[in-house]
PATORVO-968580 format. One record per atom (N, C-alpha, C): x, y, z; residue in three letters; atom name. Coordinates in pm, whole numbers. Example, Ala and Ser with C-alpha at 12.3 -4.5 7.8 and 13.67 -1.06 7.14 Angstrom:
// residues 2
SITE     c1     c2     c3   r  a
SITE   1319   -569    780 ALA  N
SITE   1230   -450    780 ALA CA
SITE   1320   -330    780 ALA  C
SITE   1285   -225    708 SER  N
SITE   1367   -106    714 SER CA
SITE   1290      3    787 SER  C
//
This chain:
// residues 184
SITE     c1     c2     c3   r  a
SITE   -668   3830   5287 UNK  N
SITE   -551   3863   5211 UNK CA
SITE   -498   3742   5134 UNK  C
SITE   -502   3606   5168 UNK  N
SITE   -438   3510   5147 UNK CA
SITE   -531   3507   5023 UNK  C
SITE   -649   3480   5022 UNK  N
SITE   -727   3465   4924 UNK CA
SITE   -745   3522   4780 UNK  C
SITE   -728   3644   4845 UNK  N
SITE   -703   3769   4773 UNK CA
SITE   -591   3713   4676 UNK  C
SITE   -500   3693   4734 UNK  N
SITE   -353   3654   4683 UNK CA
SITE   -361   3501   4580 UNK  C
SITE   -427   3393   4617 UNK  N
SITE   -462   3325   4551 UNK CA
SITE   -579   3355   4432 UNK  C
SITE   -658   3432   4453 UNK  N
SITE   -743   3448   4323 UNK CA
SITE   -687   3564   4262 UNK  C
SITE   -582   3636   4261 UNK  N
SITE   -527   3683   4150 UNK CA
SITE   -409   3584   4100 UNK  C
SITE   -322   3514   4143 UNK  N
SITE   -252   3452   4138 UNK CA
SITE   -310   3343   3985 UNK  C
SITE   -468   3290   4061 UNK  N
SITE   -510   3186   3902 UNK CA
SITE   -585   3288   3848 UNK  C
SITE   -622   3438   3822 UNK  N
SITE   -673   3494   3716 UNK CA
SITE   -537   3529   3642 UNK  C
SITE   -361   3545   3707 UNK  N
SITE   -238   3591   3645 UNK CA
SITE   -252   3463   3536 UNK  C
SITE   -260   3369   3587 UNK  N
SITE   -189   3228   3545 UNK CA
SITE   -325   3230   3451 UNK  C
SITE   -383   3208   3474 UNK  N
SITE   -526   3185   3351 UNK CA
SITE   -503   3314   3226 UNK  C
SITE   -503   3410   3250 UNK  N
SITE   -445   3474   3174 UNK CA
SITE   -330   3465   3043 UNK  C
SITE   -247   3442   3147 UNK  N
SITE    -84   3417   3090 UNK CA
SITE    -98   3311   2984 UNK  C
SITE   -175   3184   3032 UNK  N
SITE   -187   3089   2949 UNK CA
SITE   -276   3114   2834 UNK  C
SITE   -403   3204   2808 UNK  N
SITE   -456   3212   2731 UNK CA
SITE   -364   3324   2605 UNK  C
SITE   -327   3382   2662 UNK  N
SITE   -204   3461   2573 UNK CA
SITE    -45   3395   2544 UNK  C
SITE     -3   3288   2599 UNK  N
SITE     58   3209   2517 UNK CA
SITE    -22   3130   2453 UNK  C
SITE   -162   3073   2486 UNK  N
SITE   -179   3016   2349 UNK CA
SITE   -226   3090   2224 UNK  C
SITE   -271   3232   2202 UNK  N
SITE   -314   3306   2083 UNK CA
SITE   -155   3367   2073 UNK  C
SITE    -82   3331   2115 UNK  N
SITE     60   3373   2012 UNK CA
SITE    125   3225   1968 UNK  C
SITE     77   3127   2015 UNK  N
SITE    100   3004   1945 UNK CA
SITE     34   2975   1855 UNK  C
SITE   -123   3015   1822 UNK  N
SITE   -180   3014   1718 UNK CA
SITE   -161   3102   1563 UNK  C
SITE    -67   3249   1590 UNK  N
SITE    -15   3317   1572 UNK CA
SITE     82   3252   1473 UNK  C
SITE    188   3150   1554 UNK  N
SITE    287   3100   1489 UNK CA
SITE    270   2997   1425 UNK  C
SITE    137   2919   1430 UNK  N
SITE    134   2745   1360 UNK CA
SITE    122   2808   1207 UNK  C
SITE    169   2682   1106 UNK  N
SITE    181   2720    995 UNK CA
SITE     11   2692    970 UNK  C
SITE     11   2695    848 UNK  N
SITE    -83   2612    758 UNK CA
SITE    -39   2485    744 UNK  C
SITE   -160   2403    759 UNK  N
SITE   -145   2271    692 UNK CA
SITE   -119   2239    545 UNK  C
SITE    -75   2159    514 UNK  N
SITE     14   2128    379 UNK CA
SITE    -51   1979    345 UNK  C
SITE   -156   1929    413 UNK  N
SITE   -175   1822    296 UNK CA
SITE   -325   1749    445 UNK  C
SITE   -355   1679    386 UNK  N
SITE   -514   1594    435 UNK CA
SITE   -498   1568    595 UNK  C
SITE   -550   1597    664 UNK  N
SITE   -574   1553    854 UNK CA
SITE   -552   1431    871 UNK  C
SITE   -511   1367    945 UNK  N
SITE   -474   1189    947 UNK CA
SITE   -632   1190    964 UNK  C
SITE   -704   1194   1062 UNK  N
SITE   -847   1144   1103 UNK CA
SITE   -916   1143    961 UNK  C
SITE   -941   1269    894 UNK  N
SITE   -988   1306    763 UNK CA
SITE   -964   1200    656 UNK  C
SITE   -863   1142    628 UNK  N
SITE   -821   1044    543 UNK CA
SITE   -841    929    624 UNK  C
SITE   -860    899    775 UNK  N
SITE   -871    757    781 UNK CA
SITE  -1025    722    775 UNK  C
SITE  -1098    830    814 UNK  N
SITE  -1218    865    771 UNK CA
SITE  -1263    854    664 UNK  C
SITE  -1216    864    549 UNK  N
SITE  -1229    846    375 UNK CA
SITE  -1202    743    339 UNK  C
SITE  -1080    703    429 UNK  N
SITE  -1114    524    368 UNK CA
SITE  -1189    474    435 UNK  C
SITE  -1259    487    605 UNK  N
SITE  -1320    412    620 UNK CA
SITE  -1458    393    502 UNK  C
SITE  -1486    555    474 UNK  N
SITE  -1638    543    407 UNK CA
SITE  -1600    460    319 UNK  C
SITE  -1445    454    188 UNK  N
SITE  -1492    379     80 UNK CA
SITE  -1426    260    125 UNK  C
SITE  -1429    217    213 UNK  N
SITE  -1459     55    291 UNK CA
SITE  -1565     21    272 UNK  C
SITE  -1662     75    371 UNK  N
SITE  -1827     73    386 UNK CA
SITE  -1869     86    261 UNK  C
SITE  -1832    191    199 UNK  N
SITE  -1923    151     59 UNK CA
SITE  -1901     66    -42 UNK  C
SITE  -1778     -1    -41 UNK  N
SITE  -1730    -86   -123 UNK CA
SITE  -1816   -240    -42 UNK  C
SITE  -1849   -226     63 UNK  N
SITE  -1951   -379    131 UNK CA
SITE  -2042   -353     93 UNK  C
SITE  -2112   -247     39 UNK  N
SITE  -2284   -225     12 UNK CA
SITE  -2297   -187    -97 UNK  C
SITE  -2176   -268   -228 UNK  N
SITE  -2149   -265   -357 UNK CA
SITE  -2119   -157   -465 UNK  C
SITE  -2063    -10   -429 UNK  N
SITE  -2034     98   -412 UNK CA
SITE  -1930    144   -425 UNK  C
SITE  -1826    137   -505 UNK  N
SITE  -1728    172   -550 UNK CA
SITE  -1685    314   -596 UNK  C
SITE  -1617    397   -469 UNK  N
SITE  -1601    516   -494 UNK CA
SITE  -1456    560   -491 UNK  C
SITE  -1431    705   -562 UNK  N
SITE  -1258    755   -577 UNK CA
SITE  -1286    876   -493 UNK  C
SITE  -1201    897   -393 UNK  N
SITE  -1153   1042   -361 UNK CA
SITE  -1086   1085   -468 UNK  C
SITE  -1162   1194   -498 UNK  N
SITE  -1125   1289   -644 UNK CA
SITE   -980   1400   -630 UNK  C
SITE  -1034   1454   -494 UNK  N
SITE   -984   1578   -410 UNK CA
SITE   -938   1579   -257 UNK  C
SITE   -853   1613   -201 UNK  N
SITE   -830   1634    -69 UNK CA
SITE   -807   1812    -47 UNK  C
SITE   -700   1786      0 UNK  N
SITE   -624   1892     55 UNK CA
SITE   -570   1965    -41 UNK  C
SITE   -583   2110    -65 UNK  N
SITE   -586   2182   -155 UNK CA
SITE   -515   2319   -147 UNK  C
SITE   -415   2414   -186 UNK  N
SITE   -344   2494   -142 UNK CA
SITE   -433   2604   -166 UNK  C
SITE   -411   2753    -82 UNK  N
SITE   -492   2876   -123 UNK CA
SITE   -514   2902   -255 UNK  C
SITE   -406   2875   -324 UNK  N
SITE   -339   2925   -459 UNK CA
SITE   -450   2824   -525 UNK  C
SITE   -450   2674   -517 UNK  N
SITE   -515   2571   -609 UNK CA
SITE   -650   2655   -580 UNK  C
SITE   -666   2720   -511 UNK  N
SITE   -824   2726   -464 UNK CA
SITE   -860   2850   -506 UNK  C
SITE   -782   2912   -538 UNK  N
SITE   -848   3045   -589 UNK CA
SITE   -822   3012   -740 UNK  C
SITE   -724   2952   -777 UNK  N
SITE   -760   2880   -937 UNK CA
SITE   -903   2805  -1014 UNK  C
SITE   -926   2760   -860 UNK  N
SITE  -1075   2692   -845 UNK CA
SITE  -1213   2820   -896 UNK  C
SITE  -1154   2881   -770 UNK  N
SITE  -1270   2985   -786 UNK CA
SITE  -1266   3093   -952 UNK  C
SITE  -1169   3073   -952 UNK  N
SITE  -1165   3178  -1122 UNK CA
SITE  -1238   3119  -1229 UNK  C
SITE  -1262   2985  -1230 UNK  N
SITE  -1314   2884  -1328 UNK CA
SITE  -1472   2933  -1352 UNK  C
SITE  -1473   2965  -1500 UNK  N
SITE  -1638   2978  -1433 UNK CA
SITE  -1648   3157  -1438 UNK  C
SITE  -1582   3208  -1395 UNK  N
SITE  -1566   3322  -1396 UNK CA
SITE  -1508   3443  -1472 UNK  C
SITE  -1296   3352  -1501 UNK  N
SITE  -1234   3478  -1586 UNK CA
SITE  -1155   3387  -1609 UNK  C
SITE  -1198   3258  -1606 UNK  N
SITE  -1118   3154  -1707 UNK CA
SITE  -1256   3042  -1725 UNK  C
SITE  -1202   2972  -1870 UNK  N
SITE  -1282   2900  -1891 UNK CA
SITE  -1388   2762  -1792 UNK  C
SITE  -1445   2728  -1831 UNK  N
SITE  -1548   2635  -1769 UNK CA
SITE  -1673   2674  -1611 UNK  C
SITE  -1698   2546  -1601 UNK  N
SITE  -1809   2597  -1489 UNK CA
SITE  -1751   2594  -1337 UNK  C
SITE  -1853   2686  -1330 UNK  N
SITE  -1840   2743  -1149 UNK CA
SITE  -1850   2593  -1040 UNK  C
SITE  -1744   2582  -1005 UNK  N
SITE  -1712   2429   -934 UNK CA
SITE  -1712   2467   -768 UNK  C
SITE  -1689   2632   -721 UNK  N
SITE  -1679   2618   -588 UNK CA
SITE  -1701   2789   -591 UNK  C
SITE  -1791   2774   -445 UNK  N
SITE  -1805   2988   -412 UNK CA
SITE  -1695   3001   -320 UNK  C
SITE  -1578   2934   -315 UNK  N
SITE  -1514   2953   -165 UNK CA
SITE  -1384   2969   -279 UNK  C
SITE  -1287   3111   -251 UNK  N
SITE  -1184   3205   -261 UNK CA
SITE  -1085   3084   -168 UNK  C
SITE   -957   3120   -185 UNK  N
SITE   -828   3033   -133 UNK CA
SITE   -849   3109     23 UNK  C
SITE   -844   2984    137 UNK  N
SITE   -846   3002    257 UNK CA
SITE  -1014   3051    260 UNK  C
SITE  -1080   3002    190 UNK  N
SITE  -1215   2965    267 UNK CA
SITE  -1291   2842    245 UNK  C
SITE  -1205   2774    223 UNK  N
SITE  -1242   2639    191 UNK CA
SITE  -1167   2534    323 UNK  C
SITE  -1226   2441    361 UNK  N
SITE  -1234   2346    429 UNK CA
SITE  -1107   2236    359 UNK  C
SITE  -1139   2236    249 UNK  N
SITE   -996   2165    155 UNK CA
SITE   -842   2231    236 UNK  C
SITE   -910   2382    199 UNK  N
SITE   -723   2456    245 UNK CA
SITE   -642   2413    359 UNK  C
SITE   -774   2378    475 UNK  N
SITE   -675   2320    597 UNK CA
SITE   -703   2156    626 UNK  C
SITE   -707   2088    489 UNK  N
SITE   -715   1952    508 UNK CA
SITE   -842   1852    549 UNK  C
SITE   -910   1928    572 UNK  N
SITE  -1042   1866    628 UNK CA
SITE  -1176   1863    504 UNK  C
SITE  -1112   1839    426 UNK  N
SITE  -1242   1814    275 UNK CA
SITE  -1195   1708    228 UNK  C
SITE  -1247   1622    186 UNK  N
SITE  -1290   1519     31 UNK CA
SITE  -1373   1540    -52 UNK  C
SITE  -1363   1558   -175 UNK  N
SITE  -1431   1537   -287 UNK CA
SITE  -1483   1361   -329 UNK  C
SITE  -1582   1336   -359 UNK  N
SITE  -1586   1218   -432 UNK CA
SITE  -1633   1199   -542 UNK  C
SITE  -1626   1057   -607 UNK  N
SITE  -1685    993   -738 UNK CA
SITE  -1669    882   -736 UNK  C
SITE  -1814    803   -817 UNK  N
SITE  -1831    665   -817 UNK CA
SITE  -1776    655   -949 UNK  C
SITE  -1731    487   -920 UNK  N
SITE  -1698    416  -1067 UNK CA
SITE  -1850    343  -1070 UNK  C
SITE  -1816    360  -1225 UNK  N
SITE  -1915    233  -1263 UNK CA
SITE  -1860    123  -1290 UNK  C
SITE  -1951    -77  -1326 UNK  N
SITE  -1858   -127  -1350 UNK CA
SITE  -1736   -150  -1461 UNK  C
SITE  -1810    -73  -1576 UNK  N
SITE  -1717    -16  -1667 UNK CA
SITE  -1536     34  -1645 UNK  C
SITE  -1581    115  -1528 UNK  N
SITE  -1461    186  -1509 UNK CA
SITE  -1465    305  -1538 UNK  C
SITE  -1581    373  -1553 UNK  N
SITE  -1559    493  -1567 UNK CA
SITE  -1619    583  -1430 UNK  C
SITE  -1575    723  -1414 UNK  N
SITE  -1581    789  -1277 UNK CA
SITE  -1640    891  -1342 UNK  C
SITE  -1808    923  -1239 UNK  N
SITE  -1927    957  -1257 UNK CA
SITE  -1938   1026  -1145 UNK  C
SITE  -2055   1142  -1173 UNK  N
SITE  -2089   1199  -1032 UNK CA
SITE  -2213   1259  -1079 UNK  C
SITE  -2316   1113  -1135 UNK  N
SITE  -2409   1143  -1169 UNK CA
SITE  -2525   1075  -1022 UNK  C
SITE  -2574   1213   -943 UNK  N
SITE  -2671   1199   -824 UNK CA
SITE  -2738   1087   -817 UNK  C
SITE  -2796   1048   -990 UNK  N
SITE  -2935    940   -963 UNK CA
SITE  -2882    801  -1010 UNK  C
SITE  -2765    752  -1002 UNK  N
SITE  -2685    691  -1037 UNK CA
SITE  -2710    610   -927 UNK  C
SITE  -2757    406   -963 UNK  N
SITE  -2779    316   -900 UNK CA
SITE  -2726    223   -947 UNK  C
SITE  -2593    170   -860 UNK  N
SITE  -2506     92   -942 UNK CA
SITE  -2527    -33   -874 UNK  C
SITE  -2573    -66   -795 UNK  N
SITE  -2588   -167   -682 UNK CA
SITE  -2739   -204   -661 UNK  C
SITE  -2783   -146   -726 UNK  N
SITE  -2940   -194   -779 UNK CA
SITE  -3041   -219   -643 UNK  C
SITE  -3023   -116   -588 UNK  N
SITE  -3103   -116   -400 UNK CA
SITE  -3250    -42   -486 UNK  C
SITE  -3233     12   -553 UNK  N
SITE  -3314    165   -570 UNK CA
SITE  -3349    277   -517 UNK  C
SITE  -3182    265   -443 UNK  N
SITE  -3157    404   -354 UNK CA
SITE  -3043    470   -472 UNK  C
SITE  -3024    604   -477 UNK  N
SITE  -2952    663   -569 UNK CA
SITE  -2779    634   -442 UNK  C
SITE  -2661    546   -547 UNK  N
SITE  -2557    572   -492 UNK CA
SITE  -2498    683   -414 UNK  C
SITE  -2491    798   -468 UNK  N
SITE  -2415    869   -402 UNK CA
SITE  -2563    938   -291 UNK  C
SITE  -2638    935   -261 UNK  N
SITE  -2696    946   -154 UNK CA
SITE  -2647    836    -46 UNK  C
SITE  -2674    725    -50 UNK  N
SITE  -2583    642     38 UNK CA
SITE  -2436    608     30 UNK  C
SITE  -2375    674    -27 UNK  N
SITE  -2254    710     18 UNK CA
SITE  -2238    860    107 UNK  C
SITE  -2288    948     59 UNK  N
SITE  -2326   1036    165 UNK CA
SITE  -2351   1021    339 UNK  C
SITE  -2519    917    309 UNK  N
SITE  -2529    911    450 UNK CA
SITE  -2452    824    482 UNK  C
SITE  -2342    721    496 UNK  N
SITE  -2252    640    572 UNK CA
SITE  -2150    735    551 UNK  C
SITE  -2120    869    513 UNK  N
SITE  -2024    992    554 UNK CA
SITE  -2053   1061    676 UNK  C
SITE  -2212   1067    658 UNK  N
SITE  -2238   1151    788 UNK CA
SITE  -2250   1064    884 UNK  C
SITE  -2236    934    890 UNK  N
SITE  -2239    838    991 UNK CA
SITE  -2114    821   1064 UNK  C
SITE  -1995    850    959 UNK  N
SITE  -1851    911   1014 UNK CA
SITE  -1839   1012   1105 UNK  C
SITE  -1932   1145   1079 UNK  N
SITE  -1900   1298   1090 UNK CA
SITE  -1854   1377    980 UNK  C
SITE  -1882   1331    862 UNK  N
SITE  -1879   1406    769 UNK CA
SITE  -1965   1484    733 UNK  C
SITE  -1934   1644    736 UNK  N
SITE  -2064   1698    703 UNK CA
SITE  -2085   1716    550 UNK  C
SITE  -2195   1694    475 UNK  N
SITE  -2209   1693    373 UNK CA
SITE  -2230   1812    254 UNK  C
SITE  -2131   1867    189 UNK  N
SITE  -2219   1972     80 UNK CA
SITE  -2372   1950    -15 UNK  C
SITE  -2418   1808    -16 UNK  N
SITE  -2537   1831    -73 UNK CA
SITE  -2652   1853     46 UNK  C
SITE  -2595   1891    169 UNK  N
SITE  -2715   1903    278 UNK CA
SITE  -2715   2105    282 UNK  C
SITE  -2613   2132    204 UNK  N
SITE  -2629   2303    202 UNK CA
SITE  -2757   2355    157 UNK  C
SITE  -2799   2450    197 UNK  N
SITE  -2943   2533    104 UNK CA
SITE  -2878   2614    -11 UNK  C
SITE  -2782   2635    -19 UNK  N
SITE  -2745   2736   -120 UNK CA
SITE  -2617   2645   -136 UNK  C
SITE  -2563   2650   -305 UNK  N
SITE  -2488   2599   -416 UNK CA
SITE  -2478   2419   -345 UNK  C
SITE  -2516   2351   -393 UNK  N
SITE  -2495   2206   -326 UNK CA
SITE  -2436   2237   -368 UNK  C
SITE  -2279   2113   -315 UNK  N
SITE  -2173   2072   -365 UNK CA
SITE  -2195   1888   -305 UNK  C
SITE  -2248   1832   -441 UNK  N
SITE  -2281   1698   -397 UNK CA
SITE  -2095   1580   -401 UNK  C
SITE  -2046   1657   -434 UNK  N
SITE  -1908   1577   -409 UNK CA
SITE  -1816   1584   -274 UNK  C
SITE  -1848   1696   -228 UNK  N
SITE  -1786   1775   -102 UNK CA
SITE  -1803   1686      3 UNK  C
SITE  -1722   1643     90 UNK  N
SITE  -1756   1580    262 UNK CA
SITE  -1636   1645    323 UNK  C
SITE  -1686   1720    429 UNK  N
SITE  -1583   1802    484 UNK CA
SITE  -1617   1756    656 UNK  C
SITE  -1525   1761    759 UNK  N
SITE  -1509   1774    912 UNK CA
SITE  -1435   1918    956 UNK  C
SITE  -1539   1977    973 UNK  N
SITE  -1530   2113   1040 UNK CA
SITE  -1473   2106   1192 UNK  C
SITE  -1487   2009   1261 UNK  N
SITE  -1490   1974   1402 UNK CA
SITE  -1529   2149   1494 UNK  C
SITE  -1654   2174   1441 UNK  N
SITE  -1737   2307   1501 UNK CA
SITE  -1629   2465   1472 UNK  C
SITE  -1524   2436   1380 UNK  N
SITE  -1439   2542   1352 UNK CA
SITE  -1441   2607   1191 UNK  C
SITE  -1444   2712   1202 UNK  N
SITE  -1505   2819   1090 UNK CA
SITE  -1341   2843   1028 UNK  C
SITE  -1349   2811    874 UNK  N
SITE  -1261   2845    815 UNK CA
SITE  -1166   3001    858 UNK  C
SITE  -1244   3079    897 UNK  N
SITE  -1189   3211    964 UNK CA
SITE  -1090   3188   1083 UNK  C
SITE  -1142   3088   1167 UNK  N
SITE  -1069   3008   1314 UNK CA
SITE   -972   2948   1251 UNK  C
SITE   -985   2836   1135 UNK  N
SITE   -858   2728   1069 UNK CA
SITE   -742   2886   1041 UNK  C
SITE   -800   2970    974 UNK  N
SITE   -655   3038    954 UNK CA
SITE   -652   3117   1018 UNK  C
SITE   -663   3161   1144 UNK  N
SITE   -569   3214   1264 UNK CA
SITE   -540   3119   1332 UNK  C
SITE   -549   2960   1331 UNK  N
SITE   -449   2912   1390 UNK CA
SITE   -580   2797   1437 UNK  C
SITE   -629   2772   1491 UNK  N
SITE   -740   2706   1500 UNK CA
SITE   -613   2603   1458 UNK  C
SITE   -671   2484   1514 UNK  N
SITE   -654   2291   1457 UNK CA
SITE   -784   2242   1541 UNK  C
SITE   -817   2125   1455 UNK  N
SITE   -920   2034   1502 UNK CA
SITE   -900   1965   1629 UNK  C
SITE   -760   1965   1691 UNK  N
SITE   -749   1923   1811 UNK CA
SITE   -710   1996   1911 UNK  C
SITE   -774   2172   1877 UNK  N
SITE   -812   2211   2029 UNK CA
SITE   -925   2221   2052 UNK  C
SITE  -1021   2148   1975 UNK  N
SITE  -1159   2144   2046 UNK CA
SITE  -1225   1992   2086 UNK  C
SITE  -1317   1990   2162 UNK  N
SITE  -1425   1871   2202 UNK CA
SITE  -1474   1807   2131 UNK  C
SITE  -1492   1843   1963 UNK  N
SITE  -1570   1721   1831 UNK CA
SITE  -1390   1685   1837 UNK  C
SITE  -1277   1749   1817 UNK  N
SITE  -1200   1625   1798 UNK CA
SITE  -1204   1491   1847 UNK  C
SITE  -1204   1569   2021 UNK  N
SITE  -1180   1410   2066 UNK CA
SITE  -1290   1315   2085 UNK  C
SITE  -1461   1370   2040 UNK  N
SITE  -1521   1288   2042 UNK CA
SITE  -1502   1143   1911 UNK  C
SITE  -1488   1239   1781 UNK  N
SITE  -1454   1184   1632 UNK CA
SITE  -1315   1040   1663 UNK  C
SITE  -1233   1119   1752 UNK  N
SITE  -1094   1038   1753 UNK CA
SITE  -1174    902   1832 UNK  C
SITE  -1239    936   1955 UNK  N
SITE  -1290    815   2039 UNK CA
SITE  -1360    703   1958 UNK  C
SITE  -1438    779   1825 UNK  N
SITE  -1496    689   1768 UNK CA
SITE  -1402    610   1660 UNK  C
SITE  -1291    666   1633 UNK  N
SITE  -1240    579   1556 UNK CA
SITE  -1147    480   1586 UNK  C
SITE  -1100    469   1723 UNK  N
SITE  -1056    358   1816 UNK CA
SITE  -1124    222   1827 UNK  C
//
């Protein structure tokens, strides 16, 4: 009986807690602007790439539904080219966890031309700016099979834009706190 009484007691309580937290997820807003990790993450890369002669601009961060479905119309039923397949709230931008980039040249002008070797390795720049992204945890849009997006570096931390807007944050899961450990 006692037992009895204790293992319903932590299936009540296990319970209870999993249903206050999906009505807390319920209530979190949307994010309104770039993840601290995400941005300290972006400068670290254009740290690193600025030592391995590499001079890059975050173009883009954090992006509202609204900017993003402006995005997606482009290309479509307003002028110019198709820049993104992702509708407002399916983008990785919407809940703060995207960067866009672009290299300067030494000119000064901002390029996001792939075969572009400004540092004279005869590795194409923005490939190694890439891989010292994914050396962060940045996952990369030119590693997609379908539409690269070679400007894109996004941290999903294993959560599906569908999860970010019901409430999802990067710090109720296990890549957060591995990502956070590494940046200590």
């Amino acid at each position: 009986m006692v037992i009895a009484g204790l293992v319903a007691a932590g299936v009540w309580t296990f319970v209870q807690r999993e249903l206050d937290f999906r009505e807390e997820l319920e209530m979190r807003p949307l994010p309104e602007g770039l993840h601290p990790m995400v941005g300290q993450k972006a400068g670290e890369l254009a740290r690193i790439a600025a030592e391995r002669g590499i001079r890059i601009e975050i173009t883009d961060g954090f992006r509202s539904h609204e900017e993003q479905d402006r995005l997606f119309a482009q290309g479509r039923t307003i002028d110019g080219p198709v820049v993104t397949q992702a509708r407002g709230g399916q983008s990785y931008h919407n809940f703060g966890l995207a960067v866009d980039f672009a290299i300067w040249t030494p000119d000064g002008r901002l390029i996001w031309d792939t075969g572009y070797d400004g540092n004279g390795n005869g590795q194409s720049d923005w490939f190694e700016v890439a891989d010292i992204a994914k050396e962060l945890g940045f996952e990369w849009g030119g590693d997609w099979s379908s539409f690269r997006d070679y400007p894109h570096l996004q941290m999903s931390f294993g959560l599906s834009t569908a999860e970010l807007d019901a409430g999802w944050r990067p710090e109720d899961t296990d890549r957060y706190e591995v990502l956070a450990g590494e940046s200590e």
